[in-house]
C-alpha positions in Angstrom: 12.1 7.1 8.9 9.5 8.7 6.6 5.8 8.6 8.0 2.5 9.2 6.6 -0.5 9.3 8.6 -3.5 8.0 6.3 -5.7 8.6 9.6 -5.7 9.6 13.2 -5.7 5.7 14.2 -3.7 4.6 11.1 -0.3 5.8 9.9 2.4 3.8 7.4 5.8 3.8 6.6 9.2 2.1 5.0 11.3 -0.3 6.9 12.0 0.4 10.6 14.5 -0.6 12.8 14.6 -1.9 16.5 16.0 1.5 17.6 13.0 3.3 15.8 10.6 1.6 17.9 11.4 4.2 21.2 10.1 6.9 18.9 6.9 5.1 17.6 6.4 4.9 21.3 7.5 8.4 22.5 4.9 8.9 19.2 2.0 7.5 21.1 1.3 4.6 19.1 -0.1 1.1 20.4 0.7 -1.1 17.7 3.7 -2.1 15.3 2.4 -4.4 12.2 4.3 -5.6 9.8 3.2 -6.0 6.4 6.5 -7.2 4.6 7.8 -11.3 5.0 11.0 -11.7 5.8 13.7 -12.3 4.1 12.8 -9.8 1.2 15.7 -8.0 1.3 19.5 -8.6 2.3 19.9 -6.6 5.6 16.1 -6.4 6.3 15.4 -6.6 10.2 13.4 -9.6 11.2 9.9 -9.4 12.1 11.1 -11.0 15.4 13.5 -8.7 15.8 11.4 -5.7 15.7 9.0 -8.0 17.8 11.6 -8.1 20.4 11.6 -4.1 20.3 8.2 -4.0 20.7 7.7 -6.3 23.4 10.9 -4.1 25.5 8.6 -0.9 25.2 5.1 -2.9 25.7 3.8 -2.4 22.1 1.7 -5.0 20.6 3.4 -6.6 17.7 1.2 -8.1 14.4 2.7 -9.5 11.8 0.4 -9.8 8.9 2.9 -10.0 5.6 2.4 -9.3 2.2 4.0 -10.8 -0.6 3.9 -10.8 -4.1 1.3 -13.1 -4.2 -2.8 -11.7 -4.3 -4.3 -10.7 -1.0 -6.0 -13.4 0.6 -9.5 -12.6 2.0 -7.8 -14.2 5.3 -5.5 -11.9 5.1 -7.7 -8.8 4.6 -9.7 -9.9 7.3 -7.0 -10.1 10.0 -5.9 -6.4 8.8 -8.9 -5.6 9.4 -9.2 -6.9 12.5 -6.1 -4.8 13.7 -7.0 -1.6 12.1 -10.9 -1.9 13.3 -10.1 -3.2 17.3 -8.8 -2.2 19.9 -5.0 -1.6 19.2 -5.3 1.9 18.0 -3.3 4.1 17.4 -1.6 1.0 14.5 1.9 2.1 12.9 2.5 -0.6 10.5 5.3 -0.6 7.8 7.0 -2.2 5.1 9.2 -2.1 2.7 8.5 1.3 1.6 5.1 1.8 3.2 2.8 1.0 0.1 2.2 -2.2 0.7 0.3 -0.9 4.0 -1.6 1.5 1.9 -3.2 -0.9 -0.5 -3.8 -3.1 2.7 -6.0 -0.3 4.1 -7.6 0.9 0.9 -8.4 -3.2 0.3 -9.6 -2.9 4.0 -12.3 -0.4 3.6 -14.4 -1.3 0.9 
């Protein structure tokens, strides 16, 4: 799993697994969100699955896709909601991390 901490409260990264979640944990994170639908790739855990994960080592779970389609300003809004609240420290992921990037760059202007 290959990280990258954009801030103290905020770090992003590729697809994760259920058994990653233990780490993000162990890590000292709060929050998982998940910025990738499902179903994007063959093989691709499930939101629900990494959900389940989450819930097993009381981590809040969001799951706040992003498609190919524009972001919404509903969408933009709930990430920030996340990012801006109380669920610090977030991890969120997607595919390959990017999509979470441009979320948070989208988020602070």
């Amino acid at each position: 799993m290959q990280v990258h901490k954009v801030t103290e409260e905020f770090t992003v990264s590729g697809q994760i697994t259920a058994s990653d979640v233990a780490l993000i944990k162990a890590s000292g994170f709060k929050t998982i969100m998940c910025n990738r639908p499902d179903g994007e790739e063959f093989g691709q855990p499930s939101a629900e699955t990494i959900q389940k994960a989450a819930d097993e080592h009381d981590l809040k779970f969001i799951h706040l896709p992003l498609g190919r389609d524009p972001i919404t300003t509903e969408l933009l809004d709930e990430f920030r909601d996340v990012v801006n609240g109380e669920n610090d420290p977030v991890f969120a992921y997607c595919r390959s991390g990017t999509r979470c990037g441009i979320l948070w760059n989208a988020s602070q202007s």
